[in-house]
N, C-alpha and C positions, 0 to 999 in steps of 0.2 A: 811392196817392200819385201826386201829379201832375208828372210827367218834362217837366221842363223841355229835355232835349237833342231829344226827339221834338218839340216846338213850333217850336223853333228849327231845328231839321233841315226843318220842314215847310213853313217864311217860306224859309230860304233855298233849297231845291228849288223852290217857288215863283216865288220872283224870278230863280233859273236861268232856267227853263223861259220866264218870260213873256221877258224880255229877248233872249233867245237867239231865239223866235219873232220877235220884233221885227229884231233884227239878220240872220235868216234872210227876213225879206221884203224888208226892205232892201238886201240883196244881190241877189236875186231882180229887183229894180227895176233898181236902178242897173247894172248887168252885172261885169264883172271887175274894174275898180277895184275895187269895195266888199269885193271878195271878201278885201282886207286885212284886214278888221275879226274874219275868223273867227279870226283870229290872236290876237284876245284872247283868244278862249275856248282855245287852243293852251295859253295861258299861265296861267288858269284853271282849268283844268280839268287841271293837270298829268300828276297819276297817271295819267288816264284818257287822255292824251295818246301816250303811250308804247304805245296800242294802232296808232296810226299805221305803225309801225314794222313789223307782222305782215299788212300788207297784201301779197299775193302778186300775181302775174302773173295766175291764174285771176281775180280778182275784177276789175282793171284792165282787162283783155280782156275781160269779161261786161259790164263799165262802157260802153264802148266800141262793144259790138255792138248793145246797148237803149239805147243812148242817147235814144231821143223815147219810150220809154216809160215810164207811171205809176210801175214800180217803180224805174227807172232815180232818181227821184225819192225816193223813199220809201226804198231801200237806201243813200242819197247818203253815201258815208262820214262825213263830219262831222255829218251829221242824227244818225248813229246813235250817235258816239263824245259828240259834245257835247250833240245835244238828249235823246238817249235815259241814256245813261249817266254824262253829267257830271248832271243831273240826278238819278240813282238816289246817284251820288258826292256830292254837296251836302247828298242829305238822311241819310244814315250818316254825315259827316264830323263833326258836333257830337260825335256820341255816342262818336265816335274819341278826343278830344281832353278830354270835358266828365269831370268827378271821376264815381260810380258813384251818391252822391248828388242830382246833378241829372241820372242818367239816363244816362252815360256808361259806361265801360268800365275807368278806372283808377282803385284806391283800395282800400279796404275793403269789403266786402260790407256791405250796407244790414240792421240789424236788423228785422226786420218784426214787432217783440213792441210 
């Protein structure tokens, strides 16, 4: 049977991920102005948002000391909450919300006879 919530899970993971790259170079260019724009994905990426919150002192300070290096980049907190994780969040959200029929999680269990 072909799961409609997994298709749909995998367009909008997709259009996270490419957008989100886009709006991350674009920041990247422009400098702190643009840096507004991660705010969409704040409000996007909600659930996944509230990991903001559990950032401690050690991580800030390690942020701070590598600052000109690669990982300094690669660990960037919003890389990792919005391009890594709202991205993993986009594509299980269909199957959150979608009936058990198309592939979802709420309803009746699916006859397989």
């Amino acid at each position: 049977m072909n799961k409609i919530a997994r298709k749909v899970g995998l367009y909008l993971a997709s259009l996270h991920f490419v957008t989100f790259g886009l709006v991350a170079v674009y920041v990247a260019r422009s400098g702190e102005e643009g840096a507004i724009l991660l705010f969409v994905f704040w409000v996007i990426d909600f659930p996944i948002s509230v990991l903001y919150s559990c950032v401690n002192e050690a991580y800030i300070s390690w942020m701070a000391t590598h600052a000109e290096s690669i990982w300094a980049y690669i660990l960037y907190l919003p890389y990792l909450i919005h391009g890594l994780l709202g991205t993993i969040w986009w594509y299980f959200a269909p199957r959150l919300v979608m009936p058990k029929n198309l592939g979802g999680v709420w309803g009746r269990s699916v006859d397989k006879t």
